[in-house]
N, C-alpha and C positions, 0 to 999 in steps of 0.2 A: 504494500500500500504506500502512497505517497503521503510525506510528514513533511510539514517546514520546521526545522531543526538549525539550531542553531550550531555553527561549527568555529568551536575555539579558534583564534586569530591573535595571538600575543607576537607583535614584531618585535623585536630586538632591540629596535631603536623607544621600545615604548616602556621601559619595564619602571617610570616613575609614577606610571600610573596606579599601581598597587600601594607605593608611599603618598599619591595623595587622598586616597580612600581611609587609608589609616589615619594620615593629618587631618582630615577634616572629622573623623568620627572623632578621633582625642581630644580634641581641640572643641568641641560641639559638645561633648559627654562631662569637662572641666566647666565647661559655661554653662552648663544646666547646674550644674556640682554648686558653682557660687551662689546663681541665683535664689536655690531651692533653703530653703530655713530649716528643711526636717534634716534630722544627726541621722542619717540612717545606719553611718559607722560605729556609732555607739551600741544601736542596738543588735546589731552583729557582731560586735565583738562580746557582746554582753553573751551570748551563745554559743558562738564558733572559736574555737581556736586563733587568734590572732586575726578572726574574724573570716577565714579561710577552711570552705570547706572540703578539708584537707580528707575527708574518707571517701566521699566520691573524688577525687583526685587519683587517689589510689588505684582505684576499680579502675580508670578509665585508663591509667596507664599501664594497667595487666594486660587490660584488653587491649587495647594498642601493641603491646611486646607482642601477644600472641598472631596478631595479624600479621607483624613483620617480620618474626623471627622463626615462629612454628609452621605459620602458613608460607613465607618466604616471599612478600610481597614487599621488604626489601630491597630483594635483589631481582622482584619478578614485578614490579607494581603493576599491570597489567595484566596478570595472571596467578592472582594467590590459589594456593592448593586449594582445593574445598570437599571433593570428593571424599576421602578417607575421613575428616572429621562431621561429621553430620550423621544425625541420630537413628542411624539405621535399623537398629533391633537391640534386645536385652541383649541378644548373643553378641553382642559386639560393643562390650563397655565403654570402649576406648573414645568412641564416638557418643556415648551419652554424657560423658565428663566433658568432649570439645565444643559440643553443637553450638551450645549458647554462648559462647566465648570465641567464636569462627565468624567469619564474614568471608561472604561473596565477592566485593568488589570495594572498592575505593568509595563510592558514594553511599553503598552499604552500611559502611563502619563509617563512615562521618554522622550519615543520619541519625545513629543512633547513638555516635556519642555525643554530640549538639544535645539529642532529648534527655541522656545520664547527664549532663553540664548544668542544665537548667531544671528538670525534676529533680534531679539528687540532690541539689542547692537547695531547693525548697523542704525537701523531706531531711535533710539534714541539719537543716536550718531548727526544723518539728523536733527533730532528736533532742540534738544540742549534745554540746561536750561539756556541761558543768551542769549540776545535779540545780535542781530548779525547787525543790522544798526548802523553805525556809527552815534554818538552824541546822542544815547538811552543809557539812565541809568541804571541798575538794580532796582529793587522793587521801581520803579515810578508806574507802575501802573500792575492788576492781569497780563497781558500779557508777561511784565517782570520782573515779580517773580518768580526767581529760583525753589521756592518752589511750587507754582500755574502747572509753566509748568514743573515739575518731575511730580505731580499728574495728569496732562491731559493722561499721557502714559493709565496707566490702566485704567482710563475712559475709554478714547478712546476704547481700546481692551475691555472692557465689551463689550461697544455701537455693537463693530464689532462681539464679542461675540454671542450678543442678536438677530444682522441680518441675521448672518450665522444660527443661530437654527430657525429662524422663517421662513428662505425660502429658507430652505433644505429639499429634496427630503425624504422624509421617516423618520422611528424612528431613528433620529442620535443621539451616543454621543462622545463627544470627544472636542478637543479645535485647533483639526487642521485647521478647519476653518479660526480661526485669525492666526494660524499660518503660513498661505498659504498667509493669505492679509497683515503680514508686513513681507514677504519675498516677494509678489509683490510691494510692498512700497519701500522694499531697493532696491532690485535688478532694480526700473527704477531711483531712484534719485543717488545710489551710483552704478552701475554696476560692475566696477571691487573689489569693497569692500566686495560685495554681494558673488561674487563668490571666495574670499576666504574665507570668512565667512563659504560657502556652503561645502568646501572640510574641515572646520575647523569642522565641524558637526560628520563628517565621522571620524576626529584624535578622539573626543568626543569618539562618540562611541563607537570607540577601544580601547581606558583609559576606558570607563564605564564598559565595555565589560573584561579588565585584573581584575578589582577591584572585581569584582561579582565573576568571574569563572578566579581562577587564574591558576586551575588545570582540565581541563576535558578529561575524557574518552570518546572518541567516538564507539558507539556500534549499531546496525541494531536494530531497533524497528519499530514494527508494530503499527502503527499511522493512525487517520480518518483525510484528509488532504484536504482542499478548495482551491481551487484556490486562490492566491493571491490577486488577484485586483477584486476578488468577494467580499473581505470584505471593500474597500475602497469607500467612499462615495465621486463620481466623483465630482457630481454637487456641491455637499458644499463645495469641495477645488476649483472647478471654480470660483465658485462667491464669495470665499474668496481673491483669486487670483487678480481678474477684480477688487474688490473695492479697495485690496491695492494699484492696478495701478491706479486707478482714484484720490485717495487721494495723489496718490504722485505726479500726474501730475497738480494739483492744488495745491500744496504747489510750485512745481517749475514754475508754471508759477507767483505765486504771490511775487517767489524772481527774478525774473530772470535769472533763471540758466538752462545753456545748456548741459545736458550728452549726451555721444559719441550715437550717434545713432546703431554704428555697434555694440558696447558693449551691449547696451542695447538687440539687438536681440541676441546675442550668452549668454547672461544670461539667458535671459526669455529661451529658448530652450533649454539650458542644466537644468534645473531647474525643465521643466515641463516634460520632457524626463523623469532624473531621479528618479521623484515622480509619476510617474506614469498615469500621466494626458491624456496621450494616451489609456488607457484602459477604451474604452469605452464598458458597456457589460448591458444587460439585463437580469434577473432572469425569467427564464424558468417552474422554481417549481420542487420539489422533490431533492432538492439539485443541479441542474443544471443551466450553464448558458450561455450565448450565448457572446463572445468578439468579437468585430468589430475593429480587429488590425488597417485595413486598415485606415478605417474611422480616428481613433485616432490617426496615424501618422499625416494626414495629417491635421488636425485640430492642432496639435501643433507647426508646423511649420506656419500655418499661423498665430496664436495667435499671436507667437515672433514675425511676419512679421507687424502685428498692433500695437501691442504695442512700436515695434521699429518707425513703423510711426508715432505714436502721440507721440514721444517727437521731434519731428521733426519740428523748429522753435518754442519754447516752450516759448518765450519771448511773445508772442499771447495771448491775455486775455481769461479767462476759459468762453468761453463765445461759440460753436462750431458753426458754418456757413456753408450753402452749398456751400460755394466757389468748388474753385481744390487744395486748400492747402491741402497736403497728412495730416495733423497733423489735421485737423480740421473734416474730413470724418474717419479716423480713430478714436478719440477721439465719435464721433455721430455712430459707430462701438461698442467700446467697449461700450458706454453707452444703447444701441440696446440689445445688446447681454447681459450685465450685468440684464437686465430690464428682459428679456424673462428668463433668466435660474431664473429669482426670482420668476417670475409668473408662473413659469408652479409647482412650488412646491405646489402653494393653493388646489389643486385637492386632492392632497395625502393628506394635514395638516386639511383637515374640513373632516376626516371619527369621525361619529358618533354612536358608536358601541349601539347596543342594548339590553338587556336583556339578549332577547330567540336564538342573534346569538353565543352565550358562550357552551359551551363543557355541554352535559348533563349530563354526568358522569364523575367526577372527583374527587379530592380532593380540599376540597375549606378553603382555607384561610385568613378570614375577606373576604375581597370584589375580590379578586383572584381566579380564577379558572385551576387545575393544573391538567393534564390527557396526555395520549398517544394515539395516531391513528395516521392512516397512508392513504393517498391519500383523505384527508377531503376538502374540499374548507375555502381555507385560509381569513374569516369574513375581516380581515382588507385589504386585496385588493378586496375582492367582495363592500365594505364600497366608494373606494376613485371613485370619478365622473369622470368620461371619456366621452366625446362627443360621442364618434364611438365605445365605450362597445355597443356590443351585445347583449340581453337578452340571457342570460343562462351559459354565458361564465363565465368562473373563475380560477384562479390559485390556484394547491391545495397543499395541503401541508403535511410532515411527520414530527413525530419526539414527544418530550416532548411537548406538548401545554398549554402555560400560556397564558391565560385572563383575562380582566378583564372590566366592562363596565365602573364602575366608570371612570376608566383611562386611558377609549380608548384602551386597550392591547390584543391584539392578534399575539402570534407569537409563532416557533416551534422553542423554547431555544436551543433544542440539538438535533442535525440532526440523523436519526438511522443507518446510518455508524459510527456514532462516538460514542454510546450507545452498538451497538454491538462489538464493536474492545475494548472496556474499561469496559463491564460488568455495572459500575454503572455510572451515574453523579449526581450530585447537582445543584438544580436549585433554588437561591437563592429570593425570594419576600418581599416587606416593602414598608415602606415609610421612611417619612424623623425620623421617633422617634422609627423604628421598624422594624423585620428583621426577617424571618426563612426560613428554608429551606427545600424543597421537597428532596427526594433521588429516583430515576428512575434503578432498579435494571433487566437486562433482562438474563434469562436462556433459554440457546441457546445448541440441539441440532443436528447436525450435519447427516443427513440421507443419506446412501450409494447412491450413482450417483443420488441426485435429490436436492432439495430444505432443506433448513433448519426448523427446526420448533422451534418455542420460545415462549414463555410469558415474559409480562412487567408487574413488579408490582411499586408500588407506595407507599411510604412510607412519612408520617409526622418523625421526632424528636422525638426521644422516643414514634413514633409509632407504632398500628402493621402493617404487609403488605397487599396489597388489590390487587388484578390482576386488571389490567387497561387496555392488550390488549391480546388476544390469534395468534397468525396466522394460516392458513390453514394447513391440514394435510397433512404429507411427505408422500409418499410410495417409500418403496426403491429400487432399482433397482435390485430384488433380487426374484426368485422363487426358496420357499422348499416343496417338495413334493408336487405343483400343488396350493398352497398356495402362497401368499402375505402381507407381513407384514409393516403396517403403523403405523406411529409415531404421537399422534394428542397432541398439547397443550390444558389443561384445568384449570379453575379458578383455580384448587387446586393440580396441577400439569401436570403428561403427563403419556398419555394411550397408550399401544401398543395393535394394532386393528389385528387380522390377517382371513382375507376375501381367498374363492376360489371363484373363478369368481366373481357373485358380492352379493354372501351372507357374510354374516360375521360369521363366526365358533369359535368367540373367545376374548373376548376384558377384559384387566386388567392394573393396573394402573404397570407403569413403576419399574420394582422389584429394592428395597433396595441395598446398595451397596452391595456388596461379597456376594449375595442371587441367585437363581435362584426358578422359578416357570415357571410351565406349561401353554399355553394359546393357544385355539385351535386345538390344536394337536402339537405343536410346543413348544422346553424347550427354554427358555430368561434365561439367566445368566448375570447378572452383575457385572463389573470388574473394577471400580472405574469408570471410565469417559466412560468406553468403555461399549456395549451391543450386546452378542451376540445371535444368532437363530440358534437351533440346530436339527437335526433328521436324525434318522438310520448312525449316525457318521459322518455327516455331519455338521461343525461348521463356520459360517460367523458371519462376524462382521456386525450388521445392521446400527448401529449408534455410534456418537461419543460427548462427549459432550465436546464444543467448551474451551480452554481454553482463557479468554478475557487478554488485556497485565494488566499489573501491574500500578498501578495508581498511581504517584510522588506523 
């Protein structure tokens, strides 16, 4: 499909344009600083460490190390590992300890350390590092140790780390998880703090956003392009969500503090609005997916409507009763609901992949198995238990296919709308000491009024190439002289067939550029990209060969 995309443009001779983005925010952030009368430094230091909230700090430079050092986006930024850490099944611990602490890409881990920058500030802010009862001391004892509770922060967020990967729906990676449950943490103990935190996210962005691309061209590029909220992982931001409410509504009831209840619901629903928490959608196979708008509005308004309930008389001990108290049926609500979206992930996280259900021709590296096909039945959903699976049924799948049994891994890396619009990709496999990469190369030609025909080859790293898929043969929409001429993919390139009726009078491998030869009674000339069929001064173009975009 066609996008207008904007395409980074930083010349050489420009690069003071990022210092005066910076000079005019610092400069503009001081002149607010004088005019404004409120101490805001007093009362953050009054809480924070030197007024620095030094335990999200921490987190976010774990997470960082791990991006660049374990994933090796260091030395790879364009291509960090991601495959081997992602939450593939019980049977593959290794990958329930990385998921949430792994990132996909560059913009991946910025997004969501911007949202740990600015929720963890707030939620940490709720914490505090100096014990808040009057007549308690500092470092009397670990509870009020400055030092003790700065280091609970990252704890904490591992702990919530570790829950969100282990009872989430599928191979997830990422660290939005916890980033979702202490922006349900702030947004119920601080409401309207939360929410400017939430718009302070947004200025982020668009500073992160000047600093990166201080100059770009916008220009129409053709692009393989997913639906949005097909690549968001619903359930793991729910139940990041639900716990950071639950954790926040036991820290407030053990101080006794009451937040606005109206606030609390117009938080929680601009919050879960914005982030997409209404896209609820099912994966169909073959690149395809099903969203249930409706469904997902109205579950987001009622979330806000429960969660606004249970801070409702919150001076209530964390203890939930079937009275009629709205705050007590809501709180036995969200603990309901937090419990089911956790349990229904166990089905998907025990697939135990086997052997002989791995790709039997591929290219295989150490314990990985790497190949192309297209409408196969996808091993890791035929893998996860379902009550009311059917015998026979299965969702199937296309594209680049990496396996693996050791590591539970089955999935199609690169979808073939996105292989054919970009000619190659890279599909990168390792572990945590080790690292290479397939290259997926497809030639695509173009057959007058019908189907396309292509081959996908398959290359190691200085290695040679190997066909890994052919597709079905084209015929063109074209009769010369009582004649038919078809275009077929083979191991070792493409044949033009040319049949009357249903004999075939002629078959030869696809002529060299600027050559033409005879085949069936019919001359084929070829003209760079283009192939024509000719007789008795009769000249058609039969095929074309596909030009794929340009690869950043």
């Amino acid at each position: 499909m066609m996008q207008s995309l904007p395409t980074p443009a930083t010349p050489a001779w420009l690069p003071w344009q990022e210092a005066v983005v910076l000079v005019v925010v610092l400069v503009i952030l001081l002149a607010v600083r004088r005019l404004s009368t409120a101490r805001l430094g007093d009362g953050i230091r009054a809480r924070l460490l030197l007024g620095v909230p030094w335990g999200t700090l921490l987190t976010m430079a774990g997470v960082l190390a791990v991006y660049l050092f374990l994933q090796g986006a260091w030395w790879h930024p364009r291509d960090p590992l991601v495959t081997p850490f992602r939450t593939w099944s019980y049977f593959y611990p290794f990958g329930m300890l990385t998921g949430a602490f792994t990132h996909g890409s560059q913009g991946h881990i910025t997004g969501n350390l911007m949202g740990t920058l600015v929720y963890g500030t707030v939620a940490e802010y709720v914490w505090g590092h100096y014990p808040r009862k009057r007549g308690v001391q500092t470092f009397t004892s670990l509870r009020t140790n400055p030092f003790a509770r700065l280091l609970a922060v990252p704890v904490a967020m591992f702990v919530v780390g570790v829950f969100s990967a282990v009872f989430a729906i599928g191979p997830i990676v990422g660290f939005s998880g916890v980033v979702f449950a202490i922006a349900g943490f702030a947004l119920v103990t601080r409401p309207t703090l939360f929410l400017g935190a939430f718009l302070g996210t947004r200025v982020l962005d668009l500073l992160y956003s000047a600093l990166r691309y201080p100059v770009s061209t916008a220009a129409g590029q053709t692009r393989f392009v997913t639906p949005w909220w097909s690549n968001i992982a619903i359930q793991g931001h729910a139940i990041g969500i639900l716990a950071g409410v639950v954790v926040a509504l036991a820290l407030l009831r053990s101080r006794d503090e009451h937040p606005d209840t109206l606030r609390v619901f117009f938080a929680t629903l601009v919050f879960a609005v914005a982030q997409g928490l209404w896209a609820v959608y099912i994966p169909l196979g073959g690149g395809r997916f099903r969203l249930f708008r409706w469904a997902g509005t109205a579950l987001v308004f009622l979330l806000a409507l429960v969660v606004a309930a249970a801070t409702v008389g919150s001076d209530r001990r964390f203890r939930p009763s079937f009275d009629r108290h709205p705050a007590s049926l809501a709180v036995i609500v969200l603990l309901v609901v937090l419990g089911a979206l956790s349990l229904a992930a166990v089905p998907t996280n025990v697939v135990d992949l086997q052997a002989d259900q791995l790709p039997e021709d591929g290219i295989e590296v150490r314990d990985y198995v790497v190949t192309y096909d297209e409408n196969v039945p996808n091993a890791y959903f035929e893998s996860i238990w379902v009550p009311t699976q059917q015998a026979g049924t299965s969702v199937n799948a296309s594209g680049v296919i990496v396996a693996s049994a050791e590591r539970e891994v089955w999935i199609a890396a690169v979808q073939p709308g996105r292989l054919a619009v970009n000619g190659e990709e890279r599909v990168t496999v390792g572990g945590p000491t080790w690292r290479e990469s397939v290259y997926a190369n497809r030639t695509d030609w173009s057959v007058l009024g019908n189907a396309s025909v292509y081959r996908v080859q398959l290359r190691r790293e200085e290695g040679q190439s190997r066909t890994a898929y052919t597709s079905e043969p084209s015929t063109a929409d074209v009769i010369l002289d009582g004649r038919n001429v078809t275009v077929a993919a083979r191991q070792h390139g493409f044949d033009v067939v040319v049949t009357r009726g249903n004999e075939t009078v002629g078959q030869a491998p696809l002529p060299a550029n600027m050559t033409r030869t005879r085949i069936g009674g019919l001359t084929f000339e070829r003209n760079r990209s283009r192939l024509y069929a000719g007789t008795d001064g009769t000249r058609v173009k039969i095929a074309e060969r596909r030009q794929q975009a340009a690869r950043r």
